[in-house]
C-alpha positions in Angstrom: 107.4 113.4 109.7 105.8 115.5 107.3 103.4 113.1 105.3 102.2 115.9 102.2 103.7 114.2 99.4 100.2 113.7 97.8 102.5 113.9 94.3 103.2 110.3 94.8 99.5 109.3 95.4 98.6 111.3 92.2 101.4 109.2 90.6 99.8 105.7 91.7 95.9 107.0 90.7 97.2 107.9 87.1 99.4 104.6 87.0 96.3 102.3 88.3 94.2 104.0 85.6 96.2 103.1 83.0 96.6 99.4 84.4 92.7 99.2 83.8 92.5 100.5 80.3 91.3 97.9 78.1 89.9 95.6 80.5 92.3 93.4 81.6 91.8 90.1 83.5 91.3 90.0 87.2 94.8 88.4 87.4 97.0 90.7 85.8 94.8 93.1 88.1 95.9 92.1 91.1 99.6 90.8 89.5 100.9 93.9 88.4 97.7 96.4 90.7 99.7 94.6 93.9 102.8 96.2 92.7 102.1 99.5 92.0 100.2 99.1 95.7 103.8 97.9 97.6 105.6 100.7 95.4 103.2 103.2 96.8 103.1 101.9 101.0 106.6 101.1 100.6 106.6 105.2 101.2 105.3 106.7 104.2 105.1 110.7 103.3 101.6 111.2 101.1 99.0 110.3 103.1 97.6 113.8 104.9 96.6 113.4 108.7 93.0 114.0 108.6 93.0 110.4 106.8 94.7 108.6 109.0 92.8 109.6 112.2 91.0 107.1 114.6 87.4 107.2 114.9 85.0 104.4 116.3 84.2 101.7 115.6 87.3 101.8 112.9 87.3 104.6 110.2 87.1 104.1 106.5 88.4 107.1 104.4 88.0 107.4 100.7 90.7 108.6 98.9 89.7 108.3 95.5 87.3 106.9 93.2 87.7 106.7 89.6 85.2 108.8 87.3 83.7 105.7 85.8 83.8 103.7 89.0 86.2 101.1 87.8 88.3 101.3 91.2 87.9 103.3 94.5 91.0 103.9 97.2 90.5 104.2 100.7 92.3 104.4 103.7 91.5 102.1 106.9 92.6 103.3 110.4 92.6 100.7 113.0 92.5 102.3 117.1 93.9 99.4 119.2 91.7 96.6 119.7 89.7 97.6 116.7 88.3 95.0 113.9 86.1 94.3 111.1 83.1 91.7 111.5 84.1 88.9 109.0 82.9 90.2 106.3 82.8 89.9 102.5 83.6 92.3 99.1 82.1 91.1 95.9 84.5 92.5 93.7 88.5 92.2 93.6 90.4 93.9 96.4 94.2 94.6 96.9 95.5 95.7 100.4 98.9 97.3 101.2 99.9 98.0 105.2 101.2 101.8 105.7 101.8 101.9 109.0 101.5 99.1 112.3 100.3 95.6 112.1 97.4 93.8 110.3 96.2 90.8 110.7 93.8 89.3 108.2 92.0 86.1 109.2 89.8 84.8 106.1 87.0 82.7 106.1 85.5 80.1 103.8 81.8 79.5 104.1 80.9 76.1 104.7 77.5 74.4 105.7 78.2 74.1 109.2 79.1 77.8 109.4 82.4 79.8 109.0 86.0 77.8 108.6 89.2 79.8 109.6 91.8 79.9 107.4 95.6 80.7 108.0 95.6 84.8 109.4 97.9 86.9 107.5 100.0 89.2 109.6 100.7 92.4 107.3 103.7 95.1 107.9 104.6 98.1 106.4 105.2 97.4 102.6 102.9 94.4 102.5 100.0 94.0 100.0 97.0 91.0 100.0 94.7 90.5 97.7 91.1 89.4 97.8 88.1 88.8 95.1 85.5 86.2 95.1 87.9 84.1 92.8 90.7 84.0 95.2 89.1 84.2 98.5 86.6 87.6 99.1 85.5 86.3 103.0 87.9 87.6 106.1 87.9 90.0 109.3 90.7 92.6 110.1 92.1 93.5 112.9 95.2 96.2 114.5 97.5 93.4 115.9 99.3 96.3 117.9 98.2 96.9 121.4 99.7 100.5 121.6 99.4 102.4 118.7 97.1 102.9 115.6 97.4 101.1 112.3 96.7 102.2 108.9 96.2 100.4 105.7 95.8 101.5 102.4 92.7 99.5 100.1 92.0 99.5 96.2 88.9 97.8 95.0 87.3 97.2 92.0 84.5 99.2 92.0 82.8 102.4 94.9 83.8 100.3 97.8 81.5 102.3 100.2 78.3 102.3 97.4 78.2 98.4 97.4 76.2 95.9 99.3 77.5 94.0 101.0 77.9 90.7 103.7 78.6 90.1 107.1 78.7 87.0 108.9 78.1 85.6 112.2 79.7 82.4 113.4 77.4 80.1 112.0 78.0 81.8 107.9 74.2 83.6 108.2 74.8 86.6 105.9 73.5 90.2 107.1 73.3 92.8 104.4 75.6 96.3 104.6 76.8 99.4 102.7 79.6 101.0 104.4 79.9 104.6 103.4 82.8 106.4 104.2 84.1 108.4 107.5 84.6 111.4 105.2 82.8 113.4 103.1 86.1 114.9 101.3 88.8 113.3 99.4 92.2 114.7 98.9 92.7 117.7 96.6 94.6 115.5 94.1 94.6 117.7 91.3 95.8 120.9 92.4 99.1 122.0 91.3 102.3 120.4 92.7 105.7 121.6 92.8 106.9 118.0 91.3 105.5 114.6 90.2 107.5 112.1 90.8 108.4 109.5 87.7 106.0 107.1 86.9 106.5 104.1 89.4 108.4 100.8 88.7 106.3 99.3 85.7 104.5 96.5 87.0 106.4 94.3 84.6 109.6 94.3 86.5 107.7 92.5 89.3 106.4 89.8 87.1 105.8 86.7 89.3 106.6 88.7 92.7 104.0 87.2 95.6 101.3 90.5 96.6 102.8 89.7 100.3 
């Protein structure tokens, strides 16, 4: 498959931009963010090959981040038997599966340590969303055995800029910035021979779950 339809990721930046102008409320964020997200995975032939490829111990690719840092995109590439330490985000968070098999187990921190909620198992076309209001404490994993997995994120803010948690099994907190696995982002801007049409307005999904 040819995968170098970056027109449609240009699309989804410009239409997530636009979502944020004027400051909207976390909710419709994530409400009407989710569905420009699933719009965007639903297709599987924009995202180039140099950021989707494997690299211990998972790789984090940054795809875009807004000028005024009001949301990042990156992609996450999961080898098999790869995942996060349960870990935390501090700002709101929407992710949509690509390719493979997620599963998201989240966390809530208690005073007897970490309590596991109900794991998420994502697919192609799938979108989650965390943020401290919601639930903002989870580890990721590839549930396939045999092939990689790839995930696209949106965040509110320079995802690999921010500090942030990790936890161990008894909720103590140890401090990280991620950075990225790249130090290039796609060329976004250059000319294309098409863009396609704006994407379903985020309207016509009103009430639609993120998953």
């Amino acid at each position: 498959m040819t995968r170098n339809n970056l027109g449609r990721f240009r699309r989804f930046v410009v239409d997530f931009a636009a979502l944020l102008e004027g400051d909207p409320p976390e909710a419709l964020i994530l409400e009407r963010g989710g569905a420009l997200l699933r719009a965007l995975v639903s297709e599987d032939d924009w995202l180039p090959d140099a950021f989707a490829a494997p690299s211990p111990p998972y790789a984090q690719y940054l795809l875009h981040c807004d000028s005024a840092e009001r949301f990042s995109v990156v992609s996450f590439v999961w080898s098999p038997g790869q995942a996060t330490p349960v870990h935390n985000h501090t700002v709101w968070g929407l992710v949509g599966m690509l390719r493979g098999l997620e599963i998201s187990q989240p966390f809530a921190l208690t005073p007897s340590g970490l309590e596991a909620g109900v794991p998420s198992h994502l697919r192609p076309g799938d979108v989650e969303a965390v943020s401290p209001r919601i639930g903002d404490v989870h580890r990721v994993a590839n549930g396939l055995a045999d092939r990689e997995s790839v995930s696209i994120h949106v965040y509110g803010g320079k995802i690999g800029s921010l500090e942030r948690s990790a936890f161990d099994a008894a909720g103590k907190a140890r401090r990280f910035v991620s950075g990225y696995s790249s130090r290039v982002t796609p060329a976004l801007w250059e000319p294309v021979s098409s863009l396609p049409p704006t994407l379903p307005h985020p309207s016509e999904h009103h009430g639609a779950s993120l998953r």
